[in-house]
N, C-alpha and C positions, 0 to 999 in steps of 0.2 A: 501470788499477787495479793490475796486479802490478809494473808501472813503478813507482808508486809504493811498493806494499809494498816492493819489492826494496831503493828509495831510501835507505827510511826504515829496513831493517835492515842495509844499509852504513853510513850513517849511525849507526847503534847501535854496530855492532861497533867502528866507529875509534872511536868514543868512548872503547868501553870498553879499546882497545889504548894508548891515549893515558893512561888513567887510575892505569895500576902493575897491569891486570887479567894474570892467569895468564897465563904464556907456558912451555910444557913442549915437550919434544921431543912426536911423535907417536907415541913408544913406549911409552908411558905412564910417561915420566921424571915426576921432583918438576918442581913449578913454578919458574920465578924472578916474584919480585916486589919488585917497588919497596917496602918497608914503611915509606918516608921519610913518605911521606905520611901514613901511617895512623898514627905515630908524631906527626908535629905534631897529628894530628886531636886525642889525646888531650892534647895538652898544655893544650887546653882546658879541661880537666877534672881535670887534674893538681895541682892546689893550687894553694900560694903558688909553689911553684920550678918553674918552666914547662922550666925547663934541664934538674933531675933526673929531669922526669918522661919526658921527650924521651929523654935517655940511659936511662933504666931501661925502655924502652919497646923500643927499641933493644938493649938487650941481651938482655932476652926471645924478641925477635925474633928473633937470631941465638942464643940458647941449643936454643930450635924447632928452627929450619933445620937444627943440626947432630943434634937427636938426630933427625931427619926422614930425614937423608940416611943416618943409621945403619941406622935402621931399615925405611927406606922396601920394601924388595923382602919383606918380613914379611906387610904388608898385604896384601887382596885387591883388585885392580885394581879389582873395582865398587865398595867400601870409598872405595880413593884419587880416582876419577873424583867420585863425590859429594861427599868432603869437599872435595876443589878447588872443585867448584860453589860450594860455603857459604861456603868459606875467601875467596874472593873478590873477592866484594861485600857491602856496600857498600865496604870497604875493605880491602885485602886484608893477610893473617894468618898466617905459618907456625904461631903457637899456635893459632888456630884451628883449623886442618889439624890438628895436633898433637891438640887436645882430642880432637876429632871419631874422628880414628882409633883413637883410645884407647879412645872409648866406643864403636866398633861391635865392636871386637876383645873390650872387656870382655863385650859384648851377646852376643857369635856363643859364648862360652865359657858363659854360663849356658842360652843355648838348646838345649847340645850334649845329646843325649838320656843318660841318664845310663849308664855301660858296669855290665855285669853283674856281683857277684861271684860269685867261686869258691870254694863251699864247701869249710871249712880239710880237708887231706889229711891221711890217715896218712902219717905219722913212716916215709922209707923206709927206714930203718936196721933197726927194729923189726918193721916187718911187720904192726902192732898199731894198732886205731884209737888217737885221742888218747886219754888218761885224760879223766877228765870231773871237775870240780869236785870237792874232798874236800865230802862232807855233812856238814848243819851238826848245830846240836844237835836231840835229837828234839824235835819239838812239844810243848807242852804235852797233858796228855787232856785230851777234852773232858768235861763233865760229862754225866752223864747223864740224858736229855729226860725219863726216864719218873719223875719223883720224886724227883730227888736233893733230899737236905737238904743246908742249907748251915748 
């Protein structure tokens, strides 16, 4: 029985080395991938001009990669390990990766507990708390509860 498991996930894995799947150093470099493929995939889907959608699909792809490679060491390694997994399969995506890191960075920045402020100081020049607002005009009087006539 583990003969077989074992079979059938070498089997899996060449599959998926054969397909354009993730190929990164073990340092936890960016990926390379084939996006030739994932690029024809959509030409399916591409309209009437199977050609422009192929090329624009393609340069998406390397518009990614490069701000990837920019930015790549920004991210948090368990950030970039995940969105590799996503980015892929079924066919693999520097925009993908690219989205993906965007929104967990976006995500990690609204979860960040909020910092405290610092109640405004005196003026060290002066020595003197701040002034406070000029006051406004006096209130209206109120009428009075016990019988006023009006």
């Amino acid at each position: 029985m583990r003969a077989l498991t074992a079979s059938l996930v070498s089997m899996a894995l060449i599959g998926l080395s054969g397909s354009g799947a993730a190929r990164s150093d073990r340092g936890g470099g960016m990926p390379k991938f084939n996006v030739a493929q994932s690029c024809r995939e959509a030409q399916a889907i591409g309209g009437d001009d199977k050609n422009l959608a192929y090329k624009g699909c393609m340069q998406d792809e390397k518009d990614a990669q490069d701000q990837l490679a920019q930015k790549w060491s920004h991210f948090k390694p368990e950030d970039r390990r995940n969105c590799i997994e996503q980015g892929a399969a079924p066919l693999p995506s520097y925009v993908e990766i690219l989205t993906c890191l965007e929104m967990y960075d976006s995500a990690s920045t609204f979860n960040r507990p909020p910092q405290p402020v610092a109640p405004p100081s005196a003026s060290p020049s002066s020595g003197s708390p701040p002034a406070s607002a000029p006051p406004g005009p006096d209130p209206a009087p109120l009428p009075d509860a016990g019988g006023a006539k009006l």
